[in-house]
C-alpha positions as CSV (number, residue, x, y, z in Angstrom):
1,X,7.0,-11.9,2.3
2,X,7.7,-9.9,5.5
3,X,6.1,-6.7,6.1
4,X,8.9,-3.7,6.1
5,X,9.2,-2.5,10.1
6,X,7.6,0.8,9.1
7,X,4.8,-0.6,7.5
8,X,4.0,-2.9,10.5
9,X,4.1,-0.2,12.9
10,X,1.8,2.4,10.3
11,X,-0.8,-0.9,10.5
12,X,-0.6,-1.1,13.9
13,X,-1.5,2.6,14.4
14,X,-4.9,2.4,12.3
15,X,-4.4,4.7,9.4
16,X,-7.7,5.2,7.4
17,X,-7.1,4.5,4.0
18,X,-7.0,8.4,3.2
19,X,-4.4,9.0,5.6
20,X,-1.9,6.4,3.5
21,X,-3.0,7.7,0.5
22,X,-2.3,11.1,1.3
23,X,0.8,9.9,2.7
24,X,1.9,7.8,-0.4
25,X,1.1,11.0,-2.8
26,X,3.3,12.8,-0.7
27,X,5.9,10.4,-1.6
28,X,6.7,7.4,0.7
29,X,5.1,4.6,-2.0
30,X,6.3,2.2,0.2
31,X,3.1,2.7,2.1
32,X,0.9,1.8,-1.0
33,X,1.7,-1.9,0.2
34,X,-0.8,-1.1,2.9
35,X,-3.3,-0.7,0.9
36,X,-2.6,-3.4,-1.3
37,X,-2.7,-5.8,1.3
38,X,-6.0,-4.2,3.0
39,X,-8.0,-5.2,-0.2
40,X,-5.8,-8.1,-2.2
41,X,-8.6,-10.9,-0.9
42,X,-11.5,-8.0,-2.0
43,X,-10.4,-7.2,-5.3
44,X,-9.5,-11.0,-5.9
45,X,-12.9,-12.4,-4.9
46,X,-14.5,-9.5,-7.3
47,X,-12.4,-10.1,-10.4
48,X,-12.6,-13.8,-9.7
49,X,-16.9,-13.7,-9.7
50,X,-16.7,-11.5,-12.6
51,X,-14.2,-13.7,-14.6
52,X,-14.4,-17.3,-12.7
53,X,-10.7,-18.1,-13.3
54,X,-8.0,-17.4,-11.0
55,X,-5.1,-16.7,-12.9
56,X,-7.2,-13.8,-14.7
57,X,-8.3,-12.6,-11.5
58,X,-4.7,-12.0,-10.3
59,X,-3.9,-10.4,-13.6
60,X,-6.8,-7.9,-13.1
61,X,-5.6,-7.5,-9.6
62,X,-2.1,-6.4,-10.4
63,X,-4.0,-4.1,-13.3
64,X,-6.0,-2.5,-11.0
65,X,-3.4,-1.8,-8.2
66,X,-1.5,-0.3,-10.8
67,X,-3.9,1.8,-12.9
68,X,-5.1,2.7,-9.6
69,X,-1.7,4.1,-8.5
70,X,-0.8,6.1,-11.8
71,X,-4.2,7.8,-11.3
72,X,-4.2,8.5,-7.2
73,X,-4.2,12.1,-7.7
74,X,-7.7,11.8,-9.3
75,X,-9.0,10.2,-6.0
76,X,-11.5,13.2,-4.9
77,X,-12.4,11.3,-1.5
78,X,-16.0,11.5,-2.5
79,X,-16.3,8.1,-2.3
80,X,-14.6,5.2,0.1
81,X,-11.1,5.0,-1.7
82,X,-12.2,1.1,-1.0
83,X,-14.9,1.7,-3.4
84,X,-12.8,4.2,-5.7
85,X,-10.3,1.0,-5.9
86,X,-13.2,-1.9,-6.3
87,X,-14.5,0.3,-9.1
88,X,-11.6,0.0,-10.9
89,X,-11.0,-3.9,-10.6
90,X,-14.4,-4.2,-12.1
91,X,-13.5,-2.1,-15.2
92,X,-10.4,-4.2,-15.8
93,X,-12.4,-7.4,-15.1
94,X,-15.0,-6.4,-17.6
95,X,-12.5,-5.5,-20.0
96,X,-11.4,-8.5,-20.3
97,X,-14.7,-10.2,-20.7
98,X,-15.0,-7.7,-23.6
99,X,-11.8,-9.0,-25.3
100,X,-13.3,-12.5,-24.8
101,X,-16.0,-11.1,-27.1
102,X,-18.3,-11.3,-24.1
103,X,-20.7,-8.0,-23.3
104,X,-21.4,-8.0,-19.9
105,X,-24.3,-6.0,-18.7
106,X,-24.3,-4.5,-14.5
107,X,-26.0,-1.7,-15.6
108,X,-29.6,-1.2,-14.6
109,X,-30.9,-1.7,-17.7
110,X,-29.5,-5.6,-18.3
111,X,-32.7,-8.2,-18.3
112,X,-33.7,-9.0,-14.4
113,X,-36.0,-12.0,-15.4
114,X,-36.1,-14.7,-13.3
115,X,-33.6,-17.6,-14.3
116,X,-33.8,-21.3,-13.0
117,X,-30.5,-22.7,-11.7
118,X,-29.6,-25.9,-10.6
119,X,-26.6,-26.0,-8.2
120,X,-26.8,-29.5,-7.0
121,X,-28.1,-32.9,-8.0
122,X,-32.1,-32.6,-7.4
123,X,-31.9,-36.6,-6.4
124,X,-29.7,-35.9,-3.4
125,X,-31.0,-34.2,-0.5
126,X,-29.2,-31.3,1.8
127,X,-27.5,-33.6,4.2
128,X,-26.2,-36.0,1.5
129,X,-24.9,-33.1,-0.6
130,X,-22.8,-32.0,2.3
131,X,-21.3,-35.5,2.9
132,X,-20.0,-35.8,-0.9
133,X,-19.3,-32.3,-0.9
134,X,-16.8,-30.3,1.3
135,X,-18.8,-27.2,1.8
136,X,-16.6,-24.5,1.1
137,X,-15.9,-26.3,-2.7
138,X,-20.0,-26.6,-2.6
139,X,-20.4,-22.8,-1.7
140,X,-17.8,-21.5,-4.3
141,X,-19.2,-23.6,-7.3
142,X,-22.6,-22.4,-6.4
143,X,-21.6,-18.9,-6.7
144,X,-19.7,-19.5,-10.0
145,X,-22.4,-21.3,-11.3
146,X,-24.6,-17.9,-11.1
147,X,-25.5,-15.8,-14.4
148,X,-23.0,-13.5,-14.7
149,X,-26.1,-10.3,-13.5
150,X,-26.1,-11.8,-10.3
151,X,-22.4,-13.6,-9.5
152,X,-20.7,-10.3,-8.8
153,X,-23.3,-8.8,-6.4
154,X,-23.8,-12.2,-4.2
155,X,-19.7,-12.4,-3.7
156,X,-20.0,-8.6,-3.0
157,X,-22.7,-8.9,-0.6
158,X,-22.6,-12.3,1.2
159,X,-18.9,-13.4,1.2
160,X,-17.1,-10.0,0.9
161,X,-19.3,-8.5,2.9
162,X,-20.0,-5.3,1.7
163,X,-22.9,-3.4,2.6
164,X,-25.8,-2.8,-0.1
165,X,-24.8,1.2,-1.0
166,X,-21.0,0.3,-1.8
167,X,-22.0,-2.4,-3.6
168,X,-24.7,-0.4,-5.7
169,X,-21.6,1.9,-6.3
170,X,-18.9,-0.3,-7.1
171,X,-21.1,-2.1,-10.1
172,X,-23.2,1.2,-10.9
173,X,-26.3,0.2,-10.2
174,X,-28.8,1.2,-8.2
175,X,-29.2,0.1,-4.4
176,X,-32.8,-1.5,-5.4
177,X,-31.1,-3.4,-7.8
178,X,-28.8,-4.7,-5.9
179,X,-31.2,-6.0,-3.8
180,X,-33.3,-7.5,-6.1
181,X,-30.3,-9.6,-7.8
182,X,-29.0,-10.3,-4.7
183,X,-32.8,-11.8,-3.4
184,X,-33.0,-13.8,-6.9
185,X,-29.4,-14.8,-6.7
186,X,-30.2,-16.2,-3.2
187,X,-33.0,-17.7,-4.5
188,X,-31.0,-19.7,-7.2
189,X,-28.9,-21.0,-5.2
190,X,-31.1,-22.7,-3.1
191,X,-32.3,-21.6,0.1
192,X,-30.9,-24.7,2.0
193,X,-27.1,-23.6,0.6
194,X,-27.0,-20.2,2.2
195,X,-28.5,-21.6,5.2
196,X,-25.9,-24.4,5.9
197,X,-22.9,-22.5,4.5
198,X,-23.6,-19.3,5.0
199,X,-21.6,-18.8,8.3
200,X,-18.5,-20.6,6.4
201,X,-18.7,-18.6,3.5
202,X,-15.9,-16.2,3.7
203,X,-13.4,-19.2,4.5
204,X,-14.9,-20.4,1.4
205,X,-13.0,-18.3,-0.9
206,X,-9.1,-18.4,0.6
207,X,-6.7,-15.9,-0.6
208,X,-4.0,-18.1,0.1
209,X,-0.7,-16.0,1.8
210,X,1.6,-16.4,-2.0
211,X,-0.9,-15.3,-4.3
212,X,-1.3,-11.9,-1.8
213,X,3.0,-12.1,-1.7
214,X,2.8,-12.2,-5.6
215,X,0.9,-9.4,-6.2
216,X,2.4,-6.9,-4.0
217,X,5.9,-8.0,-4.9
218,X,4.6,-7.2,-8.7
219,X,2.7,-4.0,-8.1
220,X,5.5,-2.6,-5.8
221,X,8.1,-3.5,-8.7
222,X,6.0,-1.6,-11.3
223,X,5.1,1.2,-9.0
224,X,9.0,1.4,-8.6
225,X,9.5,1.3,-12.3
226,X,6.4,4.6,-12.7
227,X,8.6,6.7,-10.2
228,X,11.9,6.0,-11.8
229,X,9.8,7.2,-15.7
230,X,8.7,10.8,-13.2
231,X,12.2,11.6,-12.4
């Protein structure tokens, strides 16, 4: 889907994310595309580590954009609005893991002990891993495969690459524990695995151009359909 001229040119200049906020409130909602397409790959890589199944990361997604939009007069600015939005994804994702019957625990009071994990075949070694194996596929079972206390903060940290404060405040924990679950998620996944993928891991986890396309086309339609219920 091509960009509107207007929202080409407003990229081009650099807003910050509270300028086309403040903009949007003010009334051009076209604009909230911007921000949609700023942090589609973001919000789909968190909802997808919290939930490991694509269709119900998309669905969260468009949840999230949307619950985010009814409520943008409620953002303060206390906090990155890329933070503000994450936050929300990860209430919506756990949501559904509550309707699942699931109770998923980020707090800092869920159990920290240390889990075994086994992300590859013991009898083959590093380099013949990789040959059967195309990396990236490698890299994003390996991060599925995670307990569910540590998944979320290893796609935060080392393939979204967010820094250890927003993720501490995007999953509400605190920044120690972030690094700790982020060391022991490491740790799990073998050393060698970081250490050969590492550098390819954000290719490792494609937000391919139509599932980005989809979800602004079906944001922007209900964020039509909200205005049309205000006047």
């Amino acid at each position: 889907m091509e960009a509107t001229e207007a929202i080409a040119a407003n990229r081009s200049e650099g807003w910050s994310d509270e300028e086309v906020v403040n903009r949007v409130r003010s009334g051009e909602t076209a604009l909230y595309e911007i921000l949609m397409r700023r942090y589609n790959q973001r919000l789909y890589r968190v909802a997808r580590a919290i939930l490991r199944d694509d269709t119900e990361a998309e669905d969260v997604m468009q949840a999230a954009y949307v619950r985010a939009y009814q409520h943008l007069e409620q953002f303060e600015g206390r906090a990155p609005f890329s933070i503000w939005l994450t936050r929300i994804a990860v209430h919506e994702a756990l949501g559904r893991l509550r309707q699942r019957g699931r109770n998923l625990q980020f707090d800092d009071t869920a159990t920290d002990g240390d889990v075994s994990m086994n992300v590859v075949d013991p009898a083959l070694d590093p380099e013949q891993s990789a040959t059967h194996t195309e990396l990236g596929q490698l890299l994003d079972e390996a991060v599925l495969a995670l307990p569910d206390a540590y998944r979320a903060v290893v796609m935060m940290r080392d393939v979204e690459e967010m820094d250890t404060t927003e993720t501490a405040a995007a999953l509400n924990l605190s920044e120690q524990n972030v690094k700790v679950r982020l060391h022991r998620g490491h740790a799990m996944m073998r050393g060698w695995l970081f250490s050969r993928v590492g550098v390819k891991a954000r290719e490792a986890f494609p937000f391919m151009g139509e599932r980005c396309d989809r979800v602004v086309r079906v944001v922007l339609a209900r964020v039509a359909e909200i205005e049309g219920a205000r006047r």
